[in-house]
N, C-alpha and C positions, 0 to 999 in steps of 0.2 A: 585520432586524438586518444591521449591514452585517459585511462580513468579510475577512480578509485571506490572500491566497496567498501563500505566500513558500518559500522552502527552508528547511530545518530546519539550524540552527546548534547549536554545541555548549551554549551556555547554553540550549537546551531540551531536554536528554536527559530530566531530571528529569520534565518532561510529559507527553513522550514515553511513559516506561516507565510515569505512570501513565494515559493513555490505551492505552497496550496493554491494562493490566488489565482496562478495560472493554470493550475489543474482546473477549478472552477471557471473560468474562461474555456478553456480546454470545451467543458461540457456545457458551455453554453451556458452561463447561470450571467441572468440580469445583474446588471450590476444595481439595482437596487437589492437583490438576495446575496448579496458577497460581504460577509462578515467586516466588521470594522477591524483594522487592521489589531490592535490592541488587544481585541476581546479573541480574535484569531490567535496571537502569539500567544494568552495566556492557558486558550484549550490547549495549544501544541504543547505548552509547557505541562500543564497539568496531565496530560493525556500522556505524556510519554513521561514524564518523571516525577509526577505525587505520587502518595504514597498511600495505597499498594499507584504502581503503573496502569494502566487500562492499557497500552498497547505497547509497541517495539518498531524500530523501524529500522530499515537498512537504508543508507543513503550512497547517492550516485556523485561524487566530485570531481571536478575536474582538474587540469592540468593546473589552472588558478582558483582551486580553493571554492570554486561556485557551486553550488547543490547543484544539480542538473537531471537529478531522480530520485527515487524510491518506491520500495516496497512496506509497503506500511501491515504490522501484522498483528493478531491477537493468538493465546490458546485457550481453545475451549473446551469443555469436559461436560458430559458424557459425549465419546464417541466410536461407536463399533465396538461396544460391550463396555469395559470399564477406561479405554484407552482414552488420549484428550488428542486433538489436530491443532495444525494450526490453519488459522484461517488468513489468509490473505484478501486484506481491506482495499486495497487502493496498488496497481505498481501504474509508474509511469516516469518517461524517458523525454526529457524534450525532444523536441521534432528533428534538430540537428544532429542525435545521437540514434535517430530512431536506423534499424537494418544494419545497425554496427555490431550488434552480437552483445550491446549491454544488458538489453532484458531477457535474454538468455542468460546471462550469468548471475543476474539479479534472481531468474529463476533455480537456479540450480543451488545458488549460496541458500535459499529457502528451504529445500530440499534437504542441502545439509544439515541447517539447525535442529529441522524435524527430525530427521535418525540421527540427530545426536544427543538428542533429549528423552530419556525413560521413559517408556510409555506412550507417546507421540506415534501414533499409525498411520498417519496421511497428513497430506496438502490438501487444503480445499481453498477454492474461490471461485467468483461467479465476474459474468462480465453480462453485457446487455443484449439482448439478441439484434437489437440494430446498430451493433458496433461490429461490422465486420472484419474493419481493421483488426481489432483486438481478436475475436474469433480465431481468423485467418494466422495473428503470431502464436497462439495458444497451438492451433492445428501444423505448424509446422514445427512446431516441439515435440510433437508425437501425440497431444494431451489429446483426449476425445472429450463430446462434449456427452455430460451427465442428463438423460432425461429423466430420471426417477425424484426429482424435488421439484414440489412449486414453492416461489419464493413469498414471504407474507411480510407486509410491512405496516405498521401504524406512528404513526406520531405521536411526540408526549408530552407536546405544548412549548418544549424548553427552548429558549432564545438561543438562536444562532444553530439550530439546527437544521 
């Protein structure tokens, strides 16, 4: 199946939020904790195109037009002296594209953005240590895994997080 990389534009919020759904599935989220579809489409909106943006994404299409991936990204500053990275939030491949060589390229098109942006010294992202699937595509990329960070996380009360 062939397929298309591109950035995510505002006429695909709509796919967007319903491929979140399925990443959320994906990981196992009750569907009592699965965002109302509405309030879904409007973060996706807001998160990739108010103003400033909070993120970026690269989307995965297919032969008819269907999202079928992404890599969802932010950059962040300070990093490695005065430099900013980008962080990769989220990538993910439906299961029928999965070993075809998409998340490789979704990896590498990131890579590009990063040196092609001033300043930008690294990729960074994290995956979960009981996803060994994801481990295992990371490690056959060549990537090694990082043990000099523990990851810290709190909550901030906000609906739909």
């Amino acid at each position: 199946m062939t397929v298309t990389i591109r950035p995510a534009e505002k006429s695909d919020v709509r796919g967007l939020a319903e491929l979140i759904e399925e990443i959320e599935r994906f990981y196992d989220t009750a569907d009592a904790d699965i965002q109302p579809f509405d309030e879904r489409q409007d973060q996706v909106e807001g998160a990739l195109f108010g103003s400033p943006p909070l993120a970026s994404a690269l989307l995965v299409e297919d032969e008819a037009g269907d999202i079928v991936g992404l890599a969802a990204y932010s950059f962040l500053w300070p990093s490695a002296g005065s430099t900013h990275s980008l962080f990769l939030k989220e990538l993910y491949v439906r299961d029928a594209l999965r070993r075809q060589g998409v998340g490789e390229r979704l990896m590498n098109e990131l890579r590009a953005i990063a040196s092609a942006r001033p300043g930008c010294s690294r990729v960074e992202w994290m995956t979960d240590r009981d996803n060994p699937g994801a481990r295992a595509f990371y490690k056959s990329l060549g990537f090694a895994e990082f043990d000099g960070k523990i990851v810290y996380r709190v909550d901030t009360g906000a609906a739909g997080v």
